[in-house]
Backbone as CSV, one residue per row, in Angstrom:
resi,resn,N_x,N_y,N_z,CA_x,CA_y,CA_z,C_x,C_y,C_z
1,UNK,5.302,-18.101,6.815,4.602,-16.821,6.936,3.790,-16.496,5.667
2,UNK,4.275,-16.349,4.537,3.675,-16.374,3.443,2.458,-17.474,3.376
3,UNK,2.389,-18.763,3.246,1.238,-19.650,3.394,0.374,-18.531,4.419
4,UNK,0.793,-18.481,6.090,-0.095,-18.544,6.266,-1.302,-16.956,6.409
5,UNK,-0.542,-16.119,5.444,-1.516,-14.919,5.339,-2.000,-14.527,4.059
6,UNK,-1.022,-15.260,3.142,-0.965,-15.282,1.455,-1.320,-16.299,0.986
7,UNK,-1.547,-17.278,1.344,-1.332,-18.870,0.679,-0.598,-19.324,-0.003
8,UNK,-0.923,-20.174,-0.601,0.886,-21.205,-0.479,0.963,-20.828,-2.745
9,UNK,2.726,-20.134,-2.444,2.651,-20.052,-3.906,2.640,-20.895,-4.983
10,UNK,2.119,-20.696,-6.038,1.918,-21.801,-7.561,2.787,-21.654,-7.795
11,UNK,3.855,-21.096,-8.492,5.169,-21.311,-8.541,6.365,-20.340,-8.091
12,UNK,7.457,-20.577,-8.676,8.562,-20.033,-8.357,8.326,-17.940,-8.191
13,UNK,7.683,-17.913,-9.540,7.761,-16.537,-9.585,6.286,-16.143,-8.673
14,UNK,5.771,-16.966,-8.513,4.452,-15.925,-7.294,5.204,-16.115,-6.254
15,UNK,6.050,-17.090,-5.501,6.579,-17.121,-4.307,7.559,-15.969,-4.297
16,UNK,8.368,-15.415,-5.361,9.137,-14.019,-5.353,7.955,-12.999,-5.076
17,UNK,7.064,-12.730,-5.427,6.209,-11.983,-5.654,5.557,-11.590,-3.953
18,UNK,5.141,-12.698,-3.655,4.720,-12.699,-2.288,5.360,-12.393,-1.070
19,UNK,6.920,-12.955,-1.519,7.821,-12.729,-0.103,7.697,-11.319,-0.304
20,UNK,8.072,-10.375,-1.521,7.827,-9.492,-1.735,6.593,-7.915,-1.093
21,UNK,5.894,-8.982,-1.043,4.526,-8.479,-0.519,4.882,-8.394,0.734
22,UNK,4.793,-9.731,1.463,5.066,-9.859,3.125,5.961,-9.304,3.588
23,UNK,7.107,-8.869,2.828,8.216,-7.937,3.389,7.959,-7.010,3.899
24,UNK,7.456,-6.130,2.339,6.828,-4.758,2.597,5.707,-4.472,3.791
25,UNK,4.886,-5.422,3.911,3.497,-5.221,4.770,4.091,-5.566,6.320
26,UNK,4.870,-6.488,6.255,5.552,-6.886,7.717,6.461,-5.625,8.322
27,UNK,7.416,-4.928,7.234,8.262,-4.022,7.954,7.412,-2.662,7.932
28,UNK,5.847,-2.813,6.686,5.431,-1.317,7.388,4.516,-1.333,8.565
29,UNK,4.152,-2.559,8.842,3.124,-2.706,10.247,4.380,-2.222,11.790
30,UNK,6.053,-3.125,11.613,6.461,-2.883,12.458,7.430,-1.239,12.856
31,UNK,7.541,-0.442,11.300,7.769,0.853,11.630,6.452,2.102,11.939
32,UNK,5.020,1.515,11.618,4.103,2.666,11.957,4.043,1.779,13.238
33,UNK,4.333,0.780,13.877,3.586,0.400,15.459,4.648,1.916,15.782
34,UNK,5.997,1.571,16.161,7.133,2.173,16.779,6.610,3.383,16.667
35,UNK,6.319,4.491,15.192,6.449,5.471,14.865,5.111,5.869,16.188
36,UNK,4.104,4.885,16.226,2.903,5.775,16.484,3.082,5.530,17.996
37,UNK,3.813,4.698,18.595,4.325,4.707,19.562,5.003,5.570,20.794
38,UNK,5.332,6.517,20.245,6.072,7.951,20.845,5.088,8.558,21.720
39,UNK,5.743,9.118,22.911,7.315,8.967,22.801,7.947,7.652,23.332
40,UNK,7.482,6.609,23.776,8.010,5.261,24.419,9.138,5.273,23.153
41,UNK,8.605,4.753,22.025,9.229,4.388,20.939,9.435,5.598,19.934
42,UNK,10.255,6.229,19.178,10.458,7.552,18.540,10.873,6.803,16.979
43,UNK,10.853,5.467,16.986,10.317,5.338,15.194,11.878,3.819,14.915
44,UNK,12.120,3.812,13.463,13.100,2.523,13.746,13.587,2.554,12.497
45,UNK,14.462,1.774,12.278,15.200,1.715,10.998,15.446,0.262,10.456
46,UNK,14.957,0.006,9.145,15.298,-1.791,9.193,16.171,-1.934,8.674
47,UNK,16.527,-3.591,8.777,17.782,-3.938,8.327,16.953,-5.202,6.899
48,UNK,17.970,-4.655,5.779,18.659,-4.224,5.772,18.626,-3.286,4.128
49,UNK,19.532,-2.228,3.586,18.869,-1.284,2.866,19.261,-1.689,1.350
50,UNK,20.447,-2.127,1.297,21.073,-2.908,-0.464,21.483,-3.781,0.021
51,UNK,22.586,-4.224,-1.201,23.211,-5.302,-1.022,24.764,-5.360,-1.929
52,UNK,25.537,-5.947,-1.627,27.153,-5.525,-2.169,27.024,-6.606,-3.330
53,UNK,25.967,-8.228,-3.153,26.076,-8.949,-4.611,24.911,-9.651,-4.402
54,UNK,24.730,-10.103,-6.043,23.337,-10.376,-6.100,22.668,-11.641,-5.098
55,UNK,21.668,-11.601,-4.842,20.853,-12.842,-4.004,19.741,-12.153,-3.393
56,UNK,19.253,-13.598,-2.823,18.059,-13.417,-1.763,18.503,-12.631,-0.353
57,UNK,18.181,-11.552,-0.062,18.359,-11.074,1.073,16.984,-10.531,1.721
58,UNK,17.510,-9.531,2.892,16.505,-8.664,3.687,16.215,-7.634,3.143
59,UNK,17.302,-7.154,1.676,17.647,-5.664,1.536,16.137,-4.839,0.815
60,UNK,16.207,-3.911,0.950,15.067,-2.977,-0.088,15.283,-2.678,-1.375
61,UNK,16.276,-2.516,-1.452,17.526,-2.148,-2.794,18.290,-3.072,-3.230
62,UNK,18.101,-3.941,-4.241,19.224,-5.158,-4.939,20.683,-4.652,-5.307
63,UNK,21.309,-5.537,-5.578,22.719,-4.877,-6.039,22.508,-4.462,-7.127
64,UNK,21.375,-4.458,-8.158,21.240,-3.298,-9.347,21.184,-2.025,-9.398
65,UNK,20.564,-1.946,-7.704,20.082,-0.782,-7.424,18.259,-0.708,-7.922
66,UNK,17.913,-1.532,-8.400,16.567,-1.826,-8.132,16.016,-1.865,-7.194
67,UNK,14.652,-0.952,-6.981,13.742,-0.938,-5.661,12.908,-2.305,-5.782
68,UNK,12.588,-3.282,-4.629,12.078,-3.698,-4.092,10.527,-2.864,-3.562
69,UNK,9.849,-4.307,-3.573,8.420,-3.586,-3.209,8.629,-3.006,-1.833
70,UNK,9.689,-3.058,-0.605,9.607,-3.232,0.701,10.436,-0.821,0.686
71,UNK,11.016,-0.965,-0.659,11.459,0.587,-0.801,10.204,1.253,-1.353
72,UNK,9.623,0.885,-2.187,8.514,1.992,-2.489,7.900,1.806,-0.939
73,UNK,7.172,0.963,-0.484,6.348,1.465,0.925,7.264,2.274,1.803
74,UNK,8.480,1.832,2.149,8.744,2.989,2.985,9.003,4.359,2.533
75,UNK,8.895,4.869,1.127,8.446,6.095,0.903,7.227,6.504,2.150
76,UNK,5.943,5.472,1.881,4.859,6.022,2.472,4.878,5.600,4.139
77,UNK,5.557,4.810,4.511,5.511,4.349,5.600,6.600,5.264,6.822
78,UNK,7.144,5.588,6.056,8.289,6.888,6.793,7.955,8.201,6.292
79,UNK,6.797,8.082,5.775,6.945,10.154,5.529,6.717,10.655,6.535
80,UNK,7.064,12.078,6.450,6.754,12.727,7.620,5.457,12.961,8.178
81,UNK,4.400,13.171,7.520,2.706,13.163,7.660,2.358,11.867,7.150
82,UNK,1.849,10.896,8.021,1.227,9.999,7.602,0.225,9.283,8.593
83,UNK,-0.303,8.037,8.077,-1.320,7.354,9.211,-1.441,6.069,9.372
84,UNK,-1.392,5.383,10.582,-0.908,4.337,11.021,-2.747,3.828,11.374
85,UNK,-2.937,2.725,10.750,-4.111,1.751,11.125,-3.917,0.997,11.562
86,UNK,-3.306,0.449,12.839,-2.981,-1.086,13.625,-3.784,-1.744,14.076
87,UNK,-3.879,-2.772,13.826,-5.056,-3.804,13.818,-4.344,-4.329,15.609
88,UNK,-5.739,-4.547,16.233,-5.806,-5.589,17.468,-6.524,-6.315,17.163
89,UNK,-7.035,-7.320,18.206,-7.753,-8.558,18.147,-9.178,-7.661,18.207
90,UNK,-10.037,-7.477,16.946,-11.037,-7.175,17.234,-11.524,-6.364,17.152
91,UNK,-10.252,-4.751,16.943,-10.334,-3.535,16.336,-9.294,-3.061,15.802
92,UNK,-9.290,-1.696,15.687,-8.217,-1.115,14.426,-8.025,0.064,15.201
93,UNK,-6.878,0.638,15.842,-6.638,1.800,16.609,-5.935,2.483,15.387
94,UNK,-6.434,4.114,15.300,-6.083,4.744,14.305,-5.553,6.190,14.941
95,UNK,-4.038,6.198,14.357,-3.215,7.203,14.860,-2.613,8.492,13.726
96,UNK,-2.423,9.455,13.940,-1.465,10.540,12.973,-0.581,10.596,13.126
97,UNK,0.792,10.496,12.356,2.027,10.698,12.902,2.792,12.175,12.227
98,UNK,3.396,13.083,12.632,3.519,14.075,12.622,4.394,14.314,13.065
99,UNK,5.912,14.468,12.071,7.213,14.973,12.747,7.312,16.270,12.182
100,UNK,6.502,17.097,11.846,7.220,18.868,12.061,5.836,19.650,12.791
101,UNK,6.034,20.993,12.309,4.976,21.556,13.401,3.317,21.206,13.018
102,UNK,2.935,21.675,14.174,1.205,21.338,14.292,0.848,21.699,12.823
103,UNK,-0.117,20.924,12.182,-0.739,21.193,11.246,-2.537,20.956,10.847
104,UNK,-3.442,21.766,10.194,-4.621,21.380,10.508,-4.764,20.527,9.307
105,UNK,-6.117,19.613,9.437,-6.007,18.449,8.240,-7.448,17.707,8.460
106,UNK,-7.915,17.040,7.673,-8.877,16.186,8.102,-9.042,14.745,8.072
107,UNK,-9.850,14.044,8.461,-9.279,12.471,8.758,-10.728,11.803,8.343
108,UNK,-10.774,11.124,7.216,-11.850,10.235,6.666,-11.890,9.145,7.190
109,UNK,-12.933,8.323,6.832,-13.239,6.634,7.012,-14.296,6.719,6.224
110,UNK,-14.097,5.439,5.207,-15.124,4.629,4.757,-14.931,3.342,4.993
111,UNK,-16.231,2.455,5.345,-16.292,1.092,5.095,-17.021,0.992,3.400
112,UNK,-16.154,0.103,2.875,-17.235,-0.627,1.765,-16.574,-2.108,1.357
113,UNK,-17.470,-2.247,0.389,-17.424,-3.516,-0.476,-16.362,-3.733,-1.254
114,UNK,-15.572,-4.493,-1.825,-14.439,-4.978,-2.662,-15.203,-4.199,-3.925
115,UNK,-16.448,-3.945,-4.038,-16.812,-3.812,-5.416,-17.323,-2.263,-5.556
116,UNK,-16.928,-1.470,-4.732,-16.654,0.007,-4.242,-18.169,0.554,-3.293
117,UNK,-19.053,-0.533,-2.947,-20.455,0.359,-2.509,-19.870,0.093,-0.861
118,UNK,-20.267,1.798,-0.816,-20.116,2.386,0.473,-21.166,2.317,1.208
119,UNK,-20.546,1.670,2.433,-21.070,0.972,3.256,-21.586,2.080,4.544
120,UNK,-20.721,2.956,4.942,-20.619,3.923,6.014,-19.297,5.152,5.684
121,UNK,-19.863,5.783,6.447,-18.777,7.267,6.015,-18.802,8.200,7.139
122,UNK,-17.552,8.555,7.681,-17.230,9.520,8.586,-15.832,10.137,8.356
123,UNK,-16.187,11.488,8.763,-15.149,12.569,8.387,-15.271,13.580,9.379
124,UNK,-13.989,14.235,9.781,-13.817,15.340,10.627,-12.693,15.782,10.709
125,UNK,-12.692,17.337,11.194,-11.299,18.428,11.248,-10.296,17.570,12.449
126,UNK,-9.345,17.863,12.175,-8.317,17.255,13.099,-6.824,17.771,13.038
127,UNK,-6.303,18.619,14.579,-5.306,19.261,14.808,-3.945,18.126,14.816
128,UNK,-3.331,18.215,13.538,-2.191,17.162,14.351,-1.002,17.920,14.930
129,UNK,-0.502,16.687,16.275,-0.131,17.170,16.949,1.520,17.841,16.564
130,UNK,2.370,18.745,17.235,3.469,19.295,16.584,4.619,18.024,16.949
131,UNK,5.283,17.331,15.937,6.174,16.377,16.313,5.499,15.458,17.542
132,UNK,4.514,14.965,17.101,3.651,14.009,17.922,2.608,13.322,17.224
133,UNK,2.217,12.457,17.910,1.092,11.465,17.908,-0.236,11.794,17.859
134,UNK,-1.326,11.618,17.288,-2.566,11.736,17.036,-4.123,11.393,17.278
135,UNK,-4.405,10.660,18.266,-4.778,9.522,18.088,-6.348,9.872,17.877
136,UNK,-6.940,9.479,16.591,-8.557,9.777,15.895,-9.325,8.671,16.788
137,UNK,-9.050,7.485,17.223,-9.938,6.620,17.710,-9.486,5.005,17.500
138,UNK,-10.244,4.228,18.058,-10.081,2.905,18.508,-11.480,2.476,18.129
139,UNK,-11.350,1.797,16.375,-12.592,1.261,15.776,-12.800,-0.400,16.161
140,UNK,-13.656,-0.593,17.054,-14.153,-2.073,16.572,-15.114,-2.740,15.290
141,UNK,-14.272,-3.711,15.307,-14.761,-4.890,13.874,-16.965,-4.338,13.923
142,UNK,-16.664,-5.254,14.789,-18.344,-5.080,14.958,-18.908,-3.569,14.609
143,UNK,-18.153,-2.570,14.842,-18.987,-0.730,14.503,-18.684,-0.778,13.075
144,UNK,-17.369,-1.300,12.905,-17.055,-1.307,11.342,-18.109,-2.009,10.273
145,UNK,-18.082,-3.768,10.863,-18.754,-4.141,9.717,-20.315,-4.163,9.921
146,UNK,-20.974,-3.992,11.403,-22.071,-4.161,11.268,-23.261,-4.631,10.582
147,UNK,-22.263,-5.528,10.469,-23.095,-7.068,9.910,-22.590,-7.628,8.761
148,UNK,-21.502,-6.577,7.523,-20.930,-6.866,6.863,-20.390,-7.993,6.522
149,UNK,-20.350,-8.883,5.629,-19.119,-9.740,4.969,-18.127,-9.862,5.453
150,UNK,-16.858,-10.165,6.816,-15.406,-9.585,6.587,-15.123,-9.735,5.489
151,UNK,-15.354,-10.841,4.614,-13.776,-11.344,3.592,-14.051,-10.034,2.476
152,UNK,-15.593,-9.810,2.547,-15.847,-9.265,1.128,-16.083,-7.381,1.480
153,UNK,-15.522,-6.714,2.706,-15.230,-5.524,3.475,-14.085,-4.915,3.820
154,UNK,-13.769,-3.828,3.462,-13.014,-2.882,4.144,-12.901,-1.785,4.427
155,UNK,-12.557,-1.111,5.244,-11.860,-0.061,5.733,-10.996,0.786,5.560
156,UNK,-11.548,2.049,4.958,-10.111,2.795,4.508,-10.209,3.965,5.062
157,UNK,-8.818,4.510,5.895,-9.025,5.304,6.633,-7.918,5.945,5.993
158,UNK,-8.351,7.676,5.744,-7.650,8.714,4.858,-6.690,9.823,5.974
159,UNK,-6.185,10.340,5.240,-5.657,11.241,6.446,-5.398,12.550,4.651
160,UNK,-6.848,13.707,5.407,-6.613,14.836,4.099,-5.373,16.190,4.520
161,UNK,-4.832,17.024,3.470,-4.695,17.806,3.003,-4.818,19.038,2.397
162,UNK,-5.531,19.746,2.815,-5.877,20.806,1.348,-6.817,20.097,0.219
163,UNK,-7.523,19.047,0.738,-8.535,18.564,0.321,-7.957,17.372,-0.780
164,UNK,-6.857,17.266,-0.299,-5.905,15.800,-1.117,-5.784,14.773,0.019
165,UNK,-5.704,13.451,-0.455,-5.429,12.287,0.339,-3.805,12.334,0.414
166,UNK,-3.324,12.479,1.783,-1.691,12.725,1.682,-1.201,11.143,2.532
167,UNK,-2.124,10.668,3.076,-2.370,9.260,3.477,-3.352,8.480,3.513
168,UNK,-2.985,7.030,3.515,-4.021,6.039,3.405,-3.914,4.728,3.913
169,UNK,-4.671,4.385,4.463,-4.655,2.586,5.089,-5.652,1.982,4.299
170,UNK,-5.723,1.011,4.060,-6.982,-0.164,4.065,-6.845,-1.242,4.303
171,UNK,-7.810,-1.111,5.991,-7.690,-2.512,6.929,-8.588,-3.378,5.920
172,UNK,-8.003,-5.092,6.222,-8.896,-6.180,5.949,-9.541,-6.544,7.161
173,UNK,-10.172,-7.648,7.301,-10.423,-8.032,8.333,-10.063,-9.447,8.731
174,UNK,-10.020,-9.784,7.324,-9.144,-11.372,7.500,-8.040,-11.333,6.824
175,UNK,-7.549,-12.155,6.763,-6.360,-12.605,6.384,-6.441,-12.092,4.191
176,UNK,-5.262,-12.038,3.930,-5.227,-11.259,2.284,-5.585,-12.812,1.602
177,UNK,-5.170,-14.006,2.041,-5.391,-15.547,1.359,-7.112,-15.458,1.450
178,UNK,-7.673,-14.934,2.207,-9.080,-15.073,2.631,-9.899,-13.669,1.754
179,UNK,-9.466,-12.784,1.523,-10.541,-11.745,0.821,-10.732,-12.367,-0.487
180,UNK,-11.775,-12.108,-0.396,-12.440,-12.437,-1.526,-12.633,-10.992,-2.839
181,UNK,-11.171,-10.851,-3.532,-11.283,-10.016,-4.141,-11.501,-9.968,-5.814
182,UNK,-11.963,-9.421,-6.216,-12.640,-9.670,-7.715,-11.325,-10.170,-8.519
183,UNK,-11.392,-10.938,-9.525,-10.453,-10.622,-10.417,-10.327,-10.181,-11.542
184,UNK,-9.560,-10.018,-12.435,-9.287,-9.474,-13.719,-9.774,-7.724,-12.866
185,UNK,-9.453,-7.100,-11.841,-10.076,-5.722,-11.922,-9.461,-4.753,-12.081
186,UNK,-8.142,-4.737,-12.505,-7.613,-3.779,-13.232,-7.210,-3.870,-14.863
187,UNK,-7.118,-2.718,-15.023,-7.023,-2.513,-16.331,-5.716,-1.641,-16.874
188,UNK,-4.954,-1.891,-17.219,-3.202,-0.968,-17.470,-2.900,-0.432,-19.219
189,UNK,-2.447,0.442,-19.296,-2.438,1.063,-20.390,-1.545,2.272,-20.495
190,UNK,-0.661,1.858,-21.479,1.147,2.515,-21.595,0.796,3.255,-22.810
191,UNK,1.330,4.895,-22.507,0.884,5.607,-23.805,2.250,6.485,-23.301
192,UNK,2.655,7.375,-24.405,3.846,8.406,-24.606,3.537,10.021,-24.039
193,UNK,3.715,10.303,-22.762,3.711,11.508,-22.140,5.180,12.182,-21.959
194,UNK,5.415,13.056,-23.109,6.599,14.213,-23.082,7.149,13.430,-23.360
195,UNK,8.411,13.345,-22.269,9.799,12.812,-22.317,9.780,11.475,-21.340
196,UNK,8.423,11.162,-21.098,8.719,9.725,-20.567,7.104,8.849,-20.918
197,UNK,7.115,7.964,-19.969,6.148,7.053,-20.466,4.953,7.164,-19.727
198,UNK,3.743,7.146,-19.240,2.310,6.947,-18.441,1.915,5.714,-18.364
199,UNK,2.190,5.366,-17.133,1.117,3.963,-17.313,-0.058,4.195,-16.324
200,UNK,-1.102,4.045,-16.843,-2.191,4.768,-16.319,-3.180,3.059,-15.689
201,UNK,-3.249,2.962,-14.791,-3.705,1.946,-13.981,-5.219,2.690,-13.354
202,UNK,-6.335,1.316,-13.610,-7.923,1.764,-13.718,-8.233,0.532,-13.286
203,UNK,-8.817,0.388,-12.030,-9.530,-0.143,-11.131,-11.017,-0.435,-11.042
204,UNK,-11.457,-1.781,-11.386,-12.999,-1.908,-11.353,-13.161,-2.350,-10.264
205,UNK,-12.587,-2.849,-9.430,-13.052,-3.008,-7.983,-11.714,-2.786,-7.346
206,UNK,-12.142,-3.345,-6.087,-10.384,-3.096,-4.723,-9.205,-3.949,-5.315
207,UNK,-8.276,-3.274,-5.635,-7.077,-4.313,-5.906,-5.941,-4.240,-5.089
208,UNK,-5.659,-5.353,-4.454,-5.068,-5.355,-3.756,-3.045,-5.343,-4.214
209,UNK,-2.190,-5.022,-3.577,-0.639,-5.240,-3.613,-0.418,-5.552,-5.214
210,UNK,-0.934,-4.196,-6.232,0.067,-4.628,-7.504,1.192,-4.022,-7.828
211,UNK,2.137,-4.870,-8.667,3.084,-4.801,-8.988,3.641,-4.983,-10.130
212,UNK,4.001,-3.490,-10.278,4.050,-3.270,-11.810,5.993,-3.753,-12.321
213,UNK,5.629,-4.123,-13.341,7.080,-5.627,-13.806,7.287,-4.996,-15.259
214,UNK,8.499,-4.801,-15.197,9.233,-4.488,-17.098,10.379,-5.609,-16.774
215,UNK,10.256,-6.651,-15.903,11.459,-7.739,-16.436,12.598,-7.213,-16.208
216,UNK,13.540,-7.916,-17.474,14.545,-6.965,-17.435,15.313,-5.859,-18.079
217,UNK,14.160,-5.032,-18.233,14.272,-3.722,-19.232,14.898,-3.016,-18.018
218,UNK,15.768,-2.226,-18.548,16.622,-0.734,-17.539,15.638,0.581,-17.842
219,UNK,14.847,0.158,-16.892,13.276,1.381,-16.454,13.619,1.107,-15.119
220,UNK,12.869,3.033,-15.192,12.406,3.252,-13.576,10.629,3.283,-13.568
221,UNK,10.004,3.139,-12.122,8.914,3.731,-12.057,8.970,4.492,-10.951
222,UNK,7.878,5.051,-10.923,7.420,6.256,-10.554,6.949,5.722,-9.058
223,UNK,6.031,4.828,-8.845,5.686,4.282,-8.048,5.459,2.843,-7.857
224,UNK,5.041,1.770,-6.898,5.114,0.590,-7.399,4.527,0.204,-5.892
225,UNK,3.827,-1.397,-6.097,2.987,-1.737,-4.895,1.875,-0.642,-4.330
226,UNK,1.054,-1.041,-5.460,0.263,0.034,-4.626,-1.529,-0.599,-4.441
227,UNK,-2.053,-0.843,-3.759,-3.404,-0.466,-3.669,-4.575,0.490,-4.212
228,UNK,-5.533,-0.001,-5.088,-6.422,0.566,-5.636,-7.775,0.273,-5.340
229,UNK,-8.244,1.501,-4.837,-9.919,1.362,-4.771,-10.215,1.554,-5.489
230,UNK,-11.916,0.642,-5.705,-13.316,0.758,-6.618,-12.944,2.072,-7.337
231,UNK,-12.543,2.170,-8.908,-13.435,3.353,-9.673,-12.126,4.496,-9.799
232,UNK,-10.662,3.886,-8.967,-9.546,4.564,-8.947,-8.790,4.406,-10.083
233,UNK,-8.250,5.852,-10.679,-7.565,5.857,-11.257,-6.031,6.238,-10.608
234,UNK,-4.853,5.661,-11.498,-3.615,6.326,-10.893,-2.461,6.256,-12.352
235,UNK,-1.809,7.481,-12.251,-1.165,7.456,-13.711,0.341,7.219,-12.615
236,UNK,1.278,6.662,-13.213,2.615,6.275,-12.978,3.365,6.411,-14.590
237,UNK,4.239,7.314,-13.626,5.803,8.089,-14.435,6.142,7.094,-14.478
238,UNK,7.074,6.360,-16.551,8.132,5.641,-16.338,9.043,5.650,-17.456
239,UNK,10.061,5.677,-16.823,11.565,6.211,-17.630,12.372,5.412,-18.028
240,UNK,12.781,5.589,-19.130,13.981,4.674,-19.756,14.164,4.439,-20.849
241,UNK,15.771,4.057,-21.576,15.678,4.074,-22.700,15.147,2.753,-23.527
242,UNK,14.304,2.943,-23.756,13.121,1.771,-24.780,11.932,2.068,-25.268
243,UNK,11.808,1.390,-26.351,10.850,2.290,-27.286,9.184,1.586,-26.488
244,UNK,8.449,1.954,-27.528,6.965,2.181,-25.942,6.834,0.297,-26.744
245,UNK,7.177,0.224,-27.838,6.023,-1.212,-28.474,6.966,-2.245,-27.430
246,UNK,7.992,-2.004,-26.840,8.961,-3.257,-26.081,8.556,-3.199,-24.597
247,UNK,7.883,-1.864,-24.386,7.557,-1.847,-23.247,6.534,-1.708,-22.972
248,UNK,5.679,-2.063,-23.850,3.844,-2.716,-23.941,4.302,-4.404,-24.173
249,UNK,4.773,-5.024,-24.464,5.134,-6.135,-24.814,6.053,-6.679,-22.929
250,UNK,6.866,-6.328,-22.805,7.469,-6.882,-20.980,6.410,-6.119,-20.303
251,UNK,5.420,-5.505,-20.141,4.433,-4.869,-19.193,3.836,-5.919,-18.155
252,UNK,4.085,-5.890,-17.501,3.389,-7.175,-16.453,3.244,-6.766,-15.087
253,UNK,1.574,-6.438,-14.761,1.266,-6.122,-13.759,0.420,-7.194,-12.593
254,UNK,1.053,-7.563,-11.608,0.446,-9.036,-10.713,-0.359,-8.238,-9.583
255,UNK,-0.940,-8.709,-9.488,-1.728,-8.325,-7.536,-2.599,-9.614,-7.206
256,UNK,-2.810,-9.477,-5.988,-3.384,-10.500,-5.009,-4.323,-10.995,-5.635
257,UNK,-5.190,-9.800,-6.844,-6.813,-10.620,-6.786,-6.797,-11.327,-7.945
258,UNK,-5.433,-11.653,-8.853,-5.726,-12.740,-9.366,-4.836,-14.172,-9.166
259,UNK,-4.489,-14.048,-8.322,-3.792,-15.500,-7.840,-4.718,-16.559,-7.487
């Protein structure tokens, strides 16, 4: 599975890295199908959540109690307001999922370039439904890329807030071994905020699945596996006892676009 959507890993530690990846992306494709599914399907639970001793497992949670990339996504993949982009052969059906009451909100799309130029743009008001399903539309490839690049295109479809992004997708169109995404395009930088640490992550083009690494320092983060568009900034909370020069020194952040 990994080969064939990731390509085949260089060594030991990208093949951790990747199963990593495919976990997360495999169990959040199969809890937003279910979720957006309803009422046939009313949502799912995977197996499995820790683990009692150390090894390779299914779990989200190691026996350290370390999150796994497959626990930060289901933060976003189980919230209660969120948005499901499921790819078919050919298009991308785009749903709201909404377990408390009706709420009003608005629902973006952009197509662009890995290298942030916007390609197309649509936006509109949208009632989601009370403890229900949403459904904004059923995009085909062809309306999307209209003539576009796939490898070097995507799709990001927002779901707003009070004029905040409270969700986000970004479809590929091929396979993640196949985009052609810039490299070296982020940029990371650990400085001393209050009583904990900032690592402030800056995006020159789309970066795909990074993953931010202190080894084996006893830190938390704030967030982790995340996706960055063209020109995005994102600051991440991180805690623990170690001084900042040890934790500029184990700092190690991987994503797709430089493998």
């Amino acid at each position: 599975y990994i080969e064939r959507g990731y390509g085949t890993p260089k060594d030991f530690a990208d093949f951790v890295y990747l199963s990593q990846v495919m976990q997360a992306d495999g169990i959040a494709l199969a809890a937003l199908h279910h979720r957006a599914s309803r009422p046939y399907t009313m949502g799912s639970l995977y197996w499995q959540l820790n683990d009692v001793w150390p090894g390779a497992s299914w779990s989200s949670v190691d026996y350290f109690g370390r999150w796994k990339a497959l626990h930060f996504a289901a933060r976003r993949f189980f919230a209660p307001v969120t948005l499901a982009a499921l790819r078919d052969e050919g298009s991308t059906r785009v749903r709201l999922i909404n377990d408390g009451a009706a709420v009003d909100a608005r629902w973006r799309l952009r197509v662009m370039d890995v290298d942030g130029k916007v390609l197309r743009r649509r936006e509109a008001a949208v009632t989601l439904a009370a403890a229900g399903v949403t459904s904004v539309g059923d995009f085909g490839d062809a309306e999307l890329l209209a003539g576009a690049a796939p490898s070097r295109t995507v799709a990001v479809f927002e779901l707003l807030q009070d004029g905040k992004v409270g969700a986000r997708q970004v479809v590929g169109f091929v396979e993640a071994k196949d985009q052609a995404l810039p490299p070296q395009a982020l940029r990371a930088t650990l400085e001393i905020e209050g009583d904990h640490y900032r690592l402030r992550l800056q995006s020159k083009a789309y970066v795909r699945a990074a993953w931010i690494d202190f080894g084996a320092l006893d830190v938390q983060v704030e967030d982790n596996l995340l996706d960055l568009l063209p020109g995005e900034t994102r600051d991440i909370a991180v805690r623990g006892p170690v001084d900042l020069a040890t934790l500029r020194e184990a700092l190690k952040v991987k994503t797709l676009n430089d493998r």
